[in-house]
N, CA, C and O atoms as CSV, one atom per row, in Angstrom:
chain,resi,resn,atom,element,x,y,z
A,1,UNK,N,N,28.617,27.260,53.327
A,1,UNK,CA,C,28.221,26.105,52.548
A,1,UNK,C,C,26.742,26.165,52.172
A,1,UNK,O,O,26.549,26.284,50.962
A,2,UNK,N,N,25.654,26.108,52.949
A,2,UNK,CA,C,24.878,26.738,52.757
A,2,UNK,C,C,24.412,27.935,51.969
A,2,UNK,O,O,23.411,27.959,51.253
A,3,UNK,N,N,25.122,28.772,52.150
A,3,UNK,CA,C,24.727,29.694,50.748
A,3,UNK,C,C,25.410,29.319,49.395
A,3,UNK,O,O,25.490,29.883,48.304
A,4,UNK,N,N,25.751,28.442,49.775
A,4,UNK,CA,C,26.419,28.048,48.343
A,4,UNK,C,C,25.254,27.558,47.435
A,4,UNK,O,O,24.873,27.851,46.302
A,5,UNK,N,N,24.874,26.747,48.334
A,5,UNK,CA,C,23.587,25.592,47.803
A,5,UNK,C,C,22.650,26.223,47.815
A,5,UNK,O,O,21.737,25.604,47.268
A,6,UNK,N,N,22.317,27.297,48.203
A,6,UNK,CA,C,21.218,28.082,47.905
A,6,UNK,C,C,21.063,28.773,46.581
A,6,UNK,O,O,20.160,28.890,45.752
A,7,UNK,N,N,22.377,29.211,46.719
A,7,UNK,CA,C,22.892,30.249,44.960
A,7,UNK,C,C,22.689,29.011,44.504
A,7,UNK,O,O,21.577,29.102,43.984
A,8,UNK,N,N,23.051,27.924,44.369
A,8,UNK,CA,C,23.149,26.775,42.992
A,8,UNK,C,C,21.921,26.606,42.944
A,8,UNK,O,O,21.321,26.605,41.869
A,9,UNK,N,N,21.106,26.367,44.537
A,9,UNK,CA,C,19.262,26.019,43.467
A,9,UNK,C,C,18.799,27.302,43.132
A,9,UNK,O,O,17.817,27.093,42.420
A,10,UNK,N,N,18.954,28.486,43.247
A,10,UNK,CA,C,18.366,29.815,42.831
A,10,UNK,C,C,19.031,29.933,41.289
A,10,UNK,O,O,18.488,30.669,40.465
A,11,UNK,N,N,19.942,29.354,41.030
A,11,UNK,CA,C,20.288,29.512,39.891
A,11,UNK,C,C,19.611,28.300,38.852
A,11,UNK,O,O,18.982,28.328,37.794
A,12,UNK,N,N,19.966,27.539,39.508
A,12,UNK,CA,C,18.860,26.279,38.603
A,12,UNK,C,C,17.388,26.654,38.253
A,12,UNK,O,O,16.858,26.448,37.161
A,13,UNK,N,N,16.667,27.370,39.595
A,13,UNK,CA,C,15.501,26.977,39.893
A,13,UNK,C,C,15.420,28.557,38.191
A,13,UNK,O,O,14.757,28.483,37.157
A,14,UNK,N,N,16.300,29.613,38.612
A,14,UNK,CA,C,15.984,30.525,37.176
A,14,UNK,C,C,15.762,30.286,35.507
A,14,UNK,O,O,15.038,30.692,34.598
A,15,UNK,N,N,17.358,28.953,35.833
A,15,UNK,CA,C,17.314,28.075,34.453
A,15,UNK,C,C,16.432,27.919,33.615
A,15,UNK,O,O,16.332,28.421,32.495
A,16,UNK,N,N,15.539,26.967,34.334
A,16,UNK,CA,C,14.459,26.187,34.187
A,16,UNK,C,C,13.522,27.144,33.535
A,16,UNK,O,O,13.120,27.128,32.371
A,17,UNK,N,N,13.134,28.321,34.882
A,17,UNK,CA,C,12.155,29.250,34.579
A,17,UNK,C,C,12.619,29.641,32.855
A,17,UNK,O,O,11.794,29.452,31.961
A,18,UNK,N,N,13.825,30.119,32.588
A,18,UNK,CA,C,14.119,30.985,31.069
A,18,UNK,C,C,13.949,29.559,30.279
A,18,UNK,O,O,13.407,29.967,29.252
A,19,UNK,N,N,14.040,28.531,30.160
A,19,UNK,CA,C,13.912,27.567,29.690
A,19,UNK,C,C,12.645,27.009,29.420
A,19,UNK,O,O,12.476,26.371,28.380
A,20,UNK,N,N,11.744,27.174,30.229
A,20,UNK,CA,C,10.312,26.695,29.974
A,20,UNK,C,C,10.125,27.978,29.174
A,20,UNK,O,O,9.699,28.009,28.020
A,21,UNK,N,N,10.382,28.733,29.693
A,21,UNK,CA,C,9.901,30.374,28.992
A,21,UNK,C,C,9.933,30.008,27.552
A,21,UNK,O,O,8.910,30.128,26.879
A,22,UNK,N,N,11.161,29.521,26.980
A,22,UNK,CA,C,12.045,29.534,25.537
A,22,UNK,C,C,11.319,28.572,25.045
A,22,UNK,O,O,10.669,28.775,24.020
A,23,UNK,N,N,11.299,27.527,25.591
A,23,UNK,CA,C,10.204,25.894,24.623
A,23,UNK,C,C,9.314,26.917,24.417
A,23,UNK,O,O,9.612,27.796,23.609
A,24,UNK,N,N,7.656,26.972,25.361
A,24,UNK,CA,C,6.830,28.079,25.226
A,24,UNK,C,C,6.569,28.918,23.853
A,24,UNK,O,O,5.783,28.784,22.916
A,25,UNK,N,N,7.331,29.604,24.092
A,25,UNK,CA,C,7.587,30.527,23.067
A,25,UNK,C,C,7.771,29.967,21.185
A,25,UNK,O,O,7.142,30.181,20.149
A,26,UNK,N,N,9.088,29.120,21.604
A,26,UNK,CA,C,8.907,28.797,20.269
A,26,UNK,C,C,8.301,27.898,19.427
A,26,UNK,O,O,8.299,27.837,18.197
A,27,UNK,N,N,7.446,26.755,20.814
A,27,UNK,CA,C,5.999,26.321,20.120
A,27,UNK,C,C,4.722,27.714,19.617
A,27,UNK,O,O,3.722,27.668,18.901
A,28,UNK,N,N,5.162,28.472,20.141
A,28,UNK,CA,C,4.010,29.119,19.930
A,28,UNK,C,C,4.124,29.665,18.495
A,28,UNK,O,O,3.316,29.591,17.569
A,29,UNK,N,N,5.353,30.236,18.558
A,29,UNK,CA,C,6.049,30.775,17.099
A,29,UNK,C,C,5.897,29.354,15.864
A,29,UNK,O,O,5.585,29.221,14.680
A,30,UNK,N,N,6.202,28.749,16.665
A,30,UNK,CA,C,6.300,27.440,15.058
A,30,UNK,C,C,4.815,26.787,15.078
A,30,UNK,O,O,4.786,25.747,14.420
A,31,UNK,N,N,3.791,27.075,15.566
A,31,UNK,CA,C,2.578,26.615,15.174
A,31,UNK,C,C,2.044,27.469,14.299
A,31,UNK,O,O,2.320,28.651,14.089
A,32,UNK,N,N,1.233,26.746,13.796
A,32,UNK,CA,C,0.826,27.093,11.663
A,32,UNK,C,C,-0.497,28.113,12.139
A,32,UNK,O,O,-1.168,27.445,12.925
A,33,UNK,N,N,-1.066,29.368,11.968
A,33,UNK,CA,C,-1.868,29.926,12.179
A,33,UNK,C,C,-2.773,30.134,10.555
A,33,UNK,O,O,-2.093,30.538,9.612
A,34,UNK,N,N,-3.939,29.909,10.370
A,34,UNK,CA,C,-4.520,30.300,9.118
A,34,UNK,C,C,-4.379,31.043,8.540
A,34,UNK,O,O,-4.328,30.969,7.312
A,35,UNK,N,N,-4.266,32.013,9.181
A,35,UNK,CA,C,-4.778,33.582,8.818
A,35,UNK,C,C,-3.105,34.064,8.305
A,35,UNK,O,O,-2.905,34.966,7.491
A,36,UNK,N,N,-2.078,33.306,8.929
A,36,UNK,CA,C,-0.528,34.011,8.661
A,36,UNK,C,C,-0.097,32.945,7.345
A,36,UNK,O,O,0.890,33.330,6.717
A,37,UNK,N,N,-0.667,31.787,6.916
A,37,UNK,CA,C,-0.219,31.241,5.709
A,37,UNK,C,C,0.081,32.215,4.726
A,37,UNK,O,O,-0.543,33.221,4.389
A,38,UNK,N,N,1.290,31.671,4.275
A,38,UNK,CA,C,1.817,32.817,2.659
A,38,UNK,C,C,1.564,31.856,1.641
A,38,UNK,O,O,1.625,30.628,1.685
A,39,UNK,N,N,1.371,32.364,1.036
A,39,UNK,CA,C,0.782,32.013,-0.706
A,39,UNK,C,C,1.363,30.641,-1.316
A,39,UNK,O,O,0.842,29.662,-1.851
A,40,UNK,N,N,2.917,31.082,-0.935
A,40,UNK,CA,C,3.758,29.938,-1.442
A,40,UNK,C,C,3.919,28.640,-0.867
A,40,UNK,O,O,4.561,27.739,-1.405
A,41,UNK,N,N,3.296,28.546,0.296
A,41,UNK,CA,C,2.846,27.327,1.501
A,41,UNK,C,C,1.490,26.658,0.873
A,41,UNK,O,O,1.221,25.569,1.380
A,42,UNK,N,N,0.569,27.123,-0.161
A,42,UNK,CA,C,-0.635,26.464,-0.054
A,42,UNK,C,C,-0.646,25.963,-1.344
A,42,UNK,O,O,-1.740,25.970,-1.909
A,43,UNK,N,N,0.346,25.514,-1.966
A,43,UNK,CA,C,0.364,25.178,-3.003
A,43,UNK,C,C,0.813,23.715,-3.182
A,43,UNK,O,O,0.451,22.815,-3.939
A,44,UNK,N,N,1.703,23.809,-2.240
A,44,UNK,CA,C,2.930,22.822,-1.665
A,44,UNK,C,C,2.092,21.626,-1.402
A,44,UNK,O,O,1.646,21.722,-0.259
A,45,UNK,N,N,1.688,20.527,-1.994
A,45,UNK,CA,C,1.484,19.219,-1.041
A,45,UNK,C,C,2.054,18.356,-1.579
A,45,UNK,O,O,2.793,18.689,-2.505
A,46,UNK,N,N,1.939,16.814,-1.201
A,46,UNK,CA,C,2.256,15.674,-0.825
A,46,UNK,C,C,3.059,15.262,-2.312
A,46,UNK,O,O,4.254,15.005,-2.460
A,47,UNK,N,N,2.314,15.284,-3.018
A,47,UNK,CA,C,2.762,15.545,-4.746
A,47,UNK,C,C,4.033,16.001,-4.796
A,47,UNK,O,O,4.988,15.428,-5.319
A,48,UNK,N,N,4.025,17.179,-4.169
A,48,UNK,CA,C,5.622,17.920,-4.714
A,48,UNK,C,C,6.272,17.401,-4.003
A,48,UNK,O,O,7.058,16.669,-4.603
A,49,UNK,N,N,6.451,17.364,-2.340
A,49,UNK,CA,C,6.921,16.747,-2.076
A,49,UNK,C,C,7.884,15.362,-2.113
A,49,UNK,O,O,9.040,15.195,-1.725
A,50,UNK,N,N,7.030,14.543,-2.672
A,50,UNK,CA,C,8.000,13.017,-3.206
A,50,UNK,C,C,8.174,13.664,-4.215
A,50,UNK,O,O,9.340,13.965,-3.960
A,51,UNK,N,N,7.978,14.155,-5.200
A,51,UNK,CA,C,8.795,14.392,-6.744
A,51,UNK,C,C,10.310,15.160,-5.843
A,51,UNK,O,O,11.340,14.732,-6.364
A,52,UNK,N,N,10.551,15.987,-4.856
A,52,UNK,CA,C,11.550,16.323,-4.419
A,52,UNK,C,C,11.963,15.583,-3.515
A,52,UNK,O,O,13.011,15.987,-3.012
A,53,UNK,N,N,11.342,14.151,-2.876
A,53,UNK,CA,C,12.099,13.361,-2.379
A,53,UNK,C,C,12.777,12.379,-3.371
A,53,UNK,O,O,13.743,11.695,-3.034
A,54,UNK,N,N,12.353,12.349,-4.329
A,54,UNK,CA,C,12.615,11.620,-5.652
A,54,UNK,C,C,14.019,11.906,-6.481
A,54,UNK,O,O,15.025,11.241,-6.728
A,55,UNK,N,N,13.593,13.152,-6.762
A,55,UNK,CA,C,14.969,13.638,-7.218
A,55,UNK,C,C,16.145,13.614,-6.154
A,55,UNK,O,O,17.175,13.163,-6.657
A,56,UNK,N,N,16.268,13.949,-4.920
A,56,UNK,CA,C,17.153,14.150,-4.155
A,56,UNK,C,C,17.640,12.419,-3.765
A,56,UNK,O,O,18.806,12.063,-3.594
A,57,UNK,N,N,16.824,11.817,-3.714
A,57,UNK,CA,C,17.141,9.929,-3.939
A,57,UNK,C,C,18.029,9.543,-5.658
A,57,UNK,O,O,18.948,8.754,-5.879
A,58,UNK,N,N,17.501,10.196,-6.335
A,58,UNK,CA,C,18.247,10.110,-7.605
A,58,UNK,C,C,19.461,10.797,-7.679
A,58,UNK,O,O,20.373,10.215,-8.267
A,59,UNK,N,N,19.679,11.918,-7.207
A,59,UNK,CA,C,21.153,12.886,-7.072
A,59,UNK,C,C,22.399,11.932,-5.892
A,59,UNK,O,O,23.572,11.778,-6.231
A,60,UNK,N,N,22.065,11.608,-5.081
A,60,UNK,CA,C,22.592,10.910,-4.317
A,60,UNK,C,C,23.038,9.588,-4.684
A,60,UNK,O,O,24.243,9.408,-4.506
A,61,UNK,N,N,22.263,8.435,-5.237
A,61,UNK,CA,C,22.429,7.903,-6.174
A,61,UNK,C,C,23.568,7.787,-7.017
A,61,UNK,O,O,24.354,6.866,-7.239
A,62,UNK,N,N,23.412,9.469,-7.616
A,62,UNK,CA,C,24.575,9.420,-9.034
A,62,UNK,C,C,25.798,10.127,-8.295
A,62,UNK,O,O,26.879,10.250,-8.872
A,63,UNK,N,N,25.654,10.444,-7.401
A,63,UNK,CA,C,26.823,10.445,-6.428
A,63,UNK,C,C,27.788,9.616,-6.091
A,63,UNK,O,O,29.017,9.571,-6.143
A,64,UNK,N,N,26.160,8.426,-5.426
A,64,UNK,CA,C,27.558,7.136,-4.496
A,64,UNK,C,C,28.083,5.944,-5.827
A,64,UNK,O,O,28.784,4.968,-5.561
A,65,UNK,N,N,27.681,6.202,-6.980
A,65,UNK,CA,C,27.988,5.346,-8.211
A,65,UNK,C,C,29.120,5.558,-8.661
A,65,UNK,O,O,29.846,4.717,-9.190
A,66,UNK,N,N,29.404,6.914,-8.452
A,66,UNK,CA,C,30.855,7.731,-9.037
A,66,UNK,C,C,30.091,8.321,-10.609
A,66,UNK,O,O,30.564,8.027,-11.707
A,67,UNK,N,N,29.130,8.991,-10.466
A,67,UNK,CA,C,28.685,9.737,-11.552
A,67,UNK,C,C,28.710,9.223,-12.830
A,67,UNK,O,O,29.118,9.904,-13.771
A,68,UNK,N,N,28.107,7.494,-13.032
A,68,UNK,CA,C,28.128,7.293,-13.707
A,68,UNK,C,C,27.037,7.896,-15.196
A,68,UNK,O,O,26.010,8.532,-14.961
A,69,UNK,N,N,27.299,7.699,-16.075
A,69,UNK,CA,C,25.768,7.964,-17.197
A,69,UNK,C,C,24.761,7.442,-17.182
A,69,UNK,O,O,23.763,8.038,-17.587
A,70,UNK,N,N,24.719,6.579,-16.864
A,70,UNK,CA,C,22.578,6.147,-16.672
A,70,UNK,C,C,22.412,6.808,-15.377
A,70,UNK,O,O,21.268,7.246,-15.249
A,71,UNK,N,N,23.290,7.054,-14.227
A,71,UNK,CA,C,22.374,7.573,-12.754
A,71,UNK,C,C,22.273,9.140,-13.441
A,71,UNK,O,O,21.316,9.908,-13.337
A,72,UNK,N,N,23.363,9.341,-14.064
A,72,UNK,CA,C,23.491,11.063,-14.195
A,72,UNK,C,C,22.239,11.487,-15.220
A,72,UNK,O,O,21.720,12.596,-15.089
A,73,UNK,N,N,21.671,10.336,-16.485
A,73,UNK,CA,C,20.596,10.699,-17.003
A,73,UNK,C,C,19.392,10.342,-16.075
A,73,UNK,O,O,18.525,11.185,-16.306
A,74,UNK,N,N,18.886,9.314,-14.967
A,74,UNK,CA,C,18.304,9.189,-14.009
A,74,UNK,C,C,18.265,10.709,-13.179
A,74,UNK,O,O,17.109,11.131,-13.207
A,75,UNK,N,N,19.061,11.517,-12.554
A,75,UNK,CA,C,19.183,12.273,-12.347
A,75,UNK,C,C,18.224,13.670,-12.751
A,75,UNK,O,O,17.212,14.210,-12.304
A,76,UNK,N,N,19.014,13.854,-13.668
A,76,UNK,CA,C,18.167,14.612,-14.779
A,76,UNK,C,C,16.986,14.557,-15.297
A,76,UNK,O,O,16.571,15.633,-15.726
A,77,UNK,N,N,15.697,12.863,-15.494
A,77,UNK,CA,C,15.453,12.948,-15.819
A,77,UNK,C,C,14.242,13.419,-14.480
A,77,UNK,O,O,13.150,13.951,-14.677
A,78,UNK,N,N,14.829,13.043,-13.155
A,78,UNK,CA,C,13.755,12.977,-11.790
A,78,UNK,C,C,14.123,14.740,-11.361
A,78,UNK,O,O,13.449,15.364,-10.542
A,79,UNK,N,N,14.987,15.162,-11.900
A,79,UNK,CA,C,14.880,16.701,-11.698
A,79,UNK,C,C,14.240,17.256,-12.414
A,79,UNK,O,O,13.682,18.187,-11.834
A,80,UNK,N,N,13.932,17.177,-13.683
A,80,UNK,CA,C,12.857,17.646,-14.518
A,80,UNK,C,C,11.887,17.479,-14.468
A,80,UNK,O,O,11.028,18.303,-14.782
A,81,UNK,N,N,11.611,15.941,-13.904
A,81,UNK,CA,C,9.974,15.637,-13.934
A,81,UNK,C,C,9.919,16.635,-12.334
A,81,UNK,O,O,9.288,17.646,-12.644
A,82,UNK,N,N,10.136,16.690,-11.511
A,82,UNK,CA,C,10.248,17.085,-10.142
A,82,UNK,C,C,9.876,18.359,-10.556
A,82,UNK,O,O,8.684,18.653,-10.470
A,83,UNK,N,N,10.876,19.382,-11.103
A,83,UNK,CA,C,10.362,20.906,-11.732
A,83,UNK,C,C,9.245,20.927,-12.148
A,83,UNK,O,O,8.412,21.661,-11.618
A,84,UNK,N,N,8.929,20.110,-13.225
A,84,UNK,CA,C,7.838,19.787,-14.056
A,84,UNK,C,C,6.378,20.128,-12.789
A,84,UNK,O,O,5.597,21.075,-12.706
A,85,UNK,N,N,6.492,19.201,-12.189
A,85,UNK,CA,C,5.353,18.948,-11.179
A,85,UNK,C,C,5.042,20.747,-10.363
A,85,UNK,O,O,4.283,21.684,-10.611
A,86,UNK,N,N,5.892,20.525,-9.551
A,86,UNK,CA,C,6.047,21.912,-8.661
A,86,UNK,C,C,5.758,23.053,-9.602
A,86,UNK,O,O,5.088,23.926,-9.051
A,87,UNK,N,N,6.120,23.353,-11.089
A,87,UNK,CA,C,5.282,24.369,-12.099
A,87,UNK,C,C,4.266,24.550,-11.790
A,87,UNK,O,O,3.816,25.483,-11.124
A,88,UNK,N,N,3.428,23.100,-12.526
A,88,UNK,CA,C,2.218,22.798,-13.161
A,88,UNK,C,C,1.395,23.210,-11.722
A,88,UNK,O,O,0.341,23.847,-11.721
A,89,UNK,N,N,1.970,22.803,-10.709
A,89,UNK,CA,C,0.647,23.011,-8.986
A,89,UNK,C,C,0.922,24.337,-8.718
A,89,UNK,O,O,0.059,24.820,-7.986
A,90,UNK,N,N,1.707,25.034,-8.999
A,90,UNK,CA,C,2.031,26.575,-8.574
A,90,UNK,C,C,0.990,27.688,-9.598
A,90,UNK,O,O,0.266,28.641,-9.307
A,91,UNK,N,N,1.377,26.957,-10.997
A,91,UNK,CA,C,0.651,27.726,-11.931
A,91,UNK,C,C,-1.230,27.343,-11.953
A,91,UNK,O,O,-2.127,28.159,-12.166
A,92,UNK,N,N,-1.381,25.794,-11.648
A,92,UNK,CA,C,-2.732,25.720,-11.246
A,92,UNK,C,C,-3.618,26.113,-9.479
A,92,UNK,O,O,-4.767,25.923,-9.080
A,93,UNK,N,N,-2.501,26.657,-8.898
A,93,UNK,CA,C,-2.640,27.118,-7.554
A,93,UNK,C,C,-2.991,29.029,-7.987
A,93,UNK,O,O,-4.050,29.579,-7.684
A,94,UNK,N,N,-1.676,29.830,-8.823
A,94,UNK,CA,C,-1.901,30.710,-9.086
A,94,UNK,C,C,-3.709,31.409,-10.033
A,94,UNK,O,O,-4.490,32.319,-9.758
A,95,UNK,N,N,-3.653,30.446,-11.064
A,95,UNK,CA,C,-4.677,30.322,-11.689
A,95,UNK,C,C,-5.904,30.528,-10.954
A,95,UNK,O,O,-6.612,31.477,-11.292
A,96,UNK,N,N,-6.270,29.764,-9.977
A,96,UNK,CA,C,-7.415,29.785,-8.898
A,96,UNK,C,C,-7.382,30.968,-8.134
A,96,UNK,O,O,-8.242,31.848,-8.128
A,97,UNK,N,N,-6.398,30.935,-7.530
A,97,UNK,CA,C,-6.075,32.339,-6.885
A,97,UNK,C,C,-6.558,33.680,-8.035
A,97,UNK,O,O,-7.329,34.425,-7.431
A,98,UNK,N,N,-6.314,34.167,-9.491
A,98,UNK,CA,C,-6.339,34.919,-10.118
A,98,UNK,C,C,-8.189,34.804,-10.332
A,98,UNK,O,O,-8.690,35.928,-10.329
A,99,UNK,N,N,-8.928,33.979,-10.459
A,99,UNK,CA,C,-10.102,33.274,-10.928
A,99,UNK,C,C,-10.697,34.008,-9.676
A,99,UNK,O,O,-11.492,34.923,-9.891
A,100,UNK,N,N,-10.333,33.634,-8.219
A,100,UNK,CA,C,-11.029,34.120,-7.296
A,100,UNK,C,C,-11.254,35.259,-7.083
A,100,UNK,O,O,-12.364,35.693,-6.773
A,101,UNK,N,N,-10.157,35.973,-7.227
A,101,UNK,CA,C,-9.748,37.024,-7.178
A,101,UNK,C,C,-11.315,38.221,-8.403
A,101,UNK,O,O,-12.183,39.042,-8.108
A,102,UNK,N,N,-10.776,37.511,-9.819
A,102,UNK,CA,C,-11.570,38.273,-10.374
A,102,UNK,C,C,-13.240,37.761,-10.299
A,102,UNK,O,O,-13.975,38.417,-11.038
A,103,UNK,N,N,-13.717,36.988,-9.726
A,103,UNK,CA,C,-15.053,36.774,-9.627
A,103,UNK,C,C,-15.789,37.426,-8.334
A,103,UNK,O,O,-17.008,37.558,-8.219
A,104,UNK,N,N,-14.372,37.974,-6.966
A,104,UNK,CA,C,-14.874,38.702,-6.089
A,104,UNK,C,C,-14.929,40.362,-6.694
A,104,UNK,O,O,-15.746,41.184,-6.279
A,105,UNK,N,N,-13.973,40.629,-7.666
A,105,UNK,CA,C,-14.244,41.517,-8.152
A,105,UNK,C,C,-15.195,42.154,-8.730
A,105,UNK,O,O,-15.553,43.311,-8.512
A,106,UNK,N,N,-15.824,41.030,-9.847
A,106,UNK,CA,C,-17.170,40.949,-10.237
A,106,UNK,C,C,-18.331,41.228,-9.483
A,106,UNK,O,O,-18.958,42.235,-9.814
A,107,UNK,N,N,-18.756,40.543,-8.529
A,107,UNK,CA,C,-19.182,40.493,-7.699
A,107,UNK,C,C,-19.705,41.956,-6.429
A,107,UNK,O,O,-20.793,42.189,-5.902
A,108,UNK,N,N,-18.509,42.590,-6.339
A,108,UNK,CA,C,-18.016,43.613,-5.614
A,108,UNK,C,C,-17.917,43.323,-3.982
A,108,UNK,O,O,-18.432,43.943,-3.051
A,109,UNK,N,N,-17.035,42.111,-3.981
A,109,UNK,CA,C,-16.899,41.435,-2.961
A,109,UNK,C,C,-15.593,42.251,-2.244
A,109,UNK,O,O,-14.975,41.406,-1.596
A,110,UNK,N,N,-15.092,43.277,-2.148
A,110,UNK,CA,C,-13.891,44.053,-2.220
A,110,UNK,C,C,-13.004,42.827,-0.814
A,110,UNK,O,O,-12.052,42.057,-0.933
A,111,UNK,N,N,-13.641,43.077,0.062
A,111,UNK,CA,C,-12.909,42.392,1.433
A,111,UNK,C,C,-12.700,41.125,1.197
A,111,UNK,O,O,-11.903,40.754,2.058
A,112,UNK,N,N,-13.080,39.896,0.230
A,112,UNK,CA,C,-12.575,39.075,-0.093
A,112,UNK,C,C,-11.140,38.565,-1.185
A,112,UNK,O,O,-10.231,37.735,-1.184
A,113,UNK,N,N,-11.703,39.733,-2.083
A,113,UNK,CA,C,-10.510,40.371,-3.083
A,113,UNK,C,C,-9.060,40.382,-2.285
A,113,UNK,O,O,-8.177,39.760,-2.877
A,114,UNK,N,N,-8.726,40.921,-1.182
A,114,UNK,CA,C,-8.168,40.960,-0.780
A,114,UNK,C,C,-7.568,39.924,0.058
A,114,UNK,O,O,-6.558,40.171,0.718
């Protein structure tokens, strides 16, 4: 009986251990590091965001209506403006990026260029 209860807390007490291990780990993995941001992350804010909480409130919408024609042009018109937005910050995100790019060039800033 006794070794029973021993195996059950040696087995718990391992649990735990691979378990703290695993949280650990994948806080470490899912925290935002500077230096590992990709391109397509720094473009992204608050802006695009609601224009895609917007549209996805409007699609749903023309869903629970039974697809009527004003939600379905509602729809359409918050998916376009939504595209619209997310363009215009990607292409004025890219823009800067290209600008920087060629003024470190200028410059002969090579390690920033990069």
């Amino acid at each position: 009986m006794d070794d029973e209860n021993s195996i059950d807390n040696n087995i718990n007490e391992k649990w735990e251990n691979i378990k703290t291990i695993i949280k650990e780990t994948k806080q470490q993995l899912t925290e935002k590091d500077e230096r590992t941001e990709t391109f397509k992350n720094k473009w992204y804010d608050e802006e695009c965001k609601f224009a895609i909480e917007e549209m996805k409130k409007a699609r749903e919408k023309w869903f629970i209506k039974g697809r009527r024609e004003k939600e379905e042009q509602e729809n359409h018109h918050k998916r376009k403006q939504a595209h619209k937005i997310i363009r215009n910050m990607k292409k004025t995100y890219m823009k800067n990026v290209t600008e920087s790019i060629e003024e470190d060039q200028k410059y002969n800033n090579t390690r920033k260029m990069y």
